[in-house]
C-alpha positions as CSV (number, residue, x, y, z in Angstrom):
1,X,-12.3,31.8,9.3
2,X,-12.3,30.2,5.6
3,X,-9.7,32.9,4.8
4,X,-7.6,31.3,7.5
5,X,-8.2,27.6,7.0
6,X,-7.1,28.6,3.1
7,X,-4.4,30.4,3.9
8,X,-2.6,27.2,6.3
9,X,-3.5,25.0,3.9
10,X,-1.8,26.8,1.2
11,X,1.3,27.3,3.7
12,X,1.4,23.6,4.8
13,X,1.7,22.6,1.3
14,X,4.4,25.2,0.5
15,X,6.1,23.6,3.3
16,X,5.8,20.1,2.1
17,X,6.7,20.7,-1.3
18,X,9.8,23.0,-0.1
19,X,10.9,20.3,1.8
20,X,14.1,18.0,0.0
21,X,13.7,14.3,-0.5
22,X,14.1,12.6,2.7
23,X,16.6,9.3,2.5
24,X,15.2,6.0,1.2
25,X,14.2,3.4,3.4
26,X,17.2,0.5,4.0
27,X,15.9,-2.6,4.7
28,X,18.1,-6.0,4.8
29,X,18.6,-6.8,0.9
30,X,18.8,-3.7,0.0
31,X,16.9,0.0,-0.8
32,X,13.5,0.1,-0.7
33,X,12.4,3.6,-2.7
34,X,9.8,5.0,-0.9
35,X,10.3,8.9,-3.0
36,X,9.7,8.7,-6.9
37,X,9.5,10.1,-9.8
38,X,6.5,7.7,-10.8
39,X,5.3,5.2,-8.3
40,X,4.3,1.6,-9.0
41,X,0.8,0.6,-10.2
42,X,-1.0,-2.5,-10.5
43,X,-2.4,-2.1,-14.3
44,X,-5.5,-3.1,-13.6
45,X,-8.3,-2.4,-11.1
46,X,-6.5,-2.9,-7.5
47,X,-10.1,-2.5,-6.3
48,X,-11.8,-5.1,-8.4
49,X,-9.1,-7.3,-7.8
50,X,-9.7,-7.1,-4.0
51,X,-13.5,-7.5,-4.2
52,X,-13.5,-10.8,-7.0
53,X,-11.0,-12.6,-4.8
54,X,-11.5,-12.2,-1.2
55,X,-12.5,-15.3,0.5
56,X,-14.2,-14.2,3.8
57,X,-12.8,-16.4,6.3
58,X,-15.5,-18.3,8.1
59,X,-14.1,-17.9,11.6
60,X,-14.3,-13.7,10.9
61,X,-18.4,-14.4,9.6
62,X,-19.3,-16.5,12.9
63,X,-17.8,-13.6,15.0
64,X,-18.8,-10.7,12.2
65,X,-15.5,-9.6,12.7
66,X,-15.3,-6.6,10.2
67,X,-12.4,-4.2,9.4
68,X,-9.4,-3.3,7.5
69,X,-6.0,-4.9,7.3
70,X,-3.6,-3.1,6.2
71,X,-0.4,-4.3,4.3
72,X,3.0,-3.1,3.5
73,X,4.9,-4.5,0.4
74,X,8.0,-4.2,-2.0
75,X,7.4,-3.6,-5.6
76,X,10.2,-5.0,-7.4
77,X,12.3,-3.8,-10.2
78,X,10.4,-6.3,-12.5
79,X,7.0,-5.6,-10.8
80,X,6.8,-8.9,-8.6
81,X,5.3,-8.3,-5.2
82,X,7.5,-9.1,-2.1
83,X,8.5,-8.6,1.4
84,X,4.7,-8.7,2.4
85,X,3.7,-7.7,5.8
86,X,0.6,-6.5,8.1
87,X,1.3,-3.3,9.9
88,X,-2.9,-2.7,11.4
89,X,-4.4,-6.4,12.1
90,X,-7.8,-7.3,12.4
91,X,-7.8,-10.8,13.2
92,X,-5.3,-13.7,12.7
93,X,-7.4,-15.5,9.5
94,X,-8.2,-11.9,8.1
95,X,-4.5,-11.0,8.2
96,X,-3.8,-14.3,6.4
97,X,-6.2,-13.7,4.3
98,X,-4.9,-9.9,3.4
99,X,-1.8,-11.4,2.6
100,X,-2.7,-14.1,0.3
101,X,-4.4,-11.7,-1.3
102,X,-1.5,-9.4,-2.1
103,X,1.0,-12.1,-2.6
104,X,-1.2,-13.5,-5.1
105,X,-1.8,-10.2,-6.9
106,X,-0.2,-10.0,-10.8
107,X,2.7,-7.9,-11.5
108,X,2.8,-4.5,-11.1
109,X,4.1,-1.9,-13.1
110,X,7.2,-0.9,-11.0
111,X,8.6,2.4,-9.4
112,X,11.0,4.6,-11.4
113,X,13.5,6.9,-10.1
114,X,16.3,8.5,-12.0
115,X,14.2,7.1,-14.8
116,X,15.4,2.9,-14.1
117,X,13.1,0.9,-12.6
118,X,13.4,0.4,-8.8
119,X,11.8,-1.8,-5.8
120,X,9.6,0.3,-4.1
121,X,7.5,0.4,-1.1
122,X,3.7,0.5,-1.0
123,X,0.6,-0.2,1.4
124,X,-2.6,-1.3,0.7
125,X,-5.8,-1.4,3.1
126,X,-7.7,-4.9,2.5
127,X,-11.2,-4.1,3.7
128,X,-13.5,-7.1,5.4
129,X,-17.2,-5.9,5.5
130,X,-19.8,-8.2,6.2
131,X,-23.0,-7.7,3.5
């Protein structure tokens, strides 16, 4: 059985590596990369960022509404953040909440491909957990 699971896993990622670039994702003012040859990063601790700043909305404590929103952004070229959006909701104030967050976030280190800066896509989970 081991020898099994060992052996798909090695041929599912022979598959995904064989596999050629799919397109980019098009959105309305222009390509958003969403392949790389180095992806965007924050330069500092995403994580730490997350926990120092997020201001629990009080409607979310009174119901101990706890969860994860999760939001998709653009990178820019220059590293600004952009084109933010929740794709999993938790609840309306925690969704605001998740984006303030992320729109407020410092520049990033952008996205390169074909070794010139790009905008790129990227997600991030924003997790609400009561102590």
């Amino acid at each position: 059985m081991r020898s099994f699971l060992l052996t798909s896993l090695i041929l599912v990622s022979t598959v995904m590596y064989g596999q050629e670039r799919p397109a980019n994702e098009t959105v309305k003012d222009g390509v958003v990369y969403t392949y790389l040859d180095k992806f965007p990063s924050p330069g500092y601790d995403l994580n730490q960022y997350l926990i120092d700043r997020l201001n629990y909305p009080e409607s979310a404590r009174k119901t101990k509404t706890a969860g994860r929103v999760v939001v998709k952004f653009a990178v820019n070229a220059d590293g600004s953040i952009s084109d933010c959006k929740v794709t999993t909701s938790l609840s309306k104030d925690c969704d605001e909440e998740a984006l303030r967050l992320i729109r407020a976030m410092p520049a990033w280190h952008p996205g390169i491909y074909d070794g010139k800066p790009v905008k790129a896509s990227f997600v991030q989970t924003v997790i609400f957990k009561m102590d």
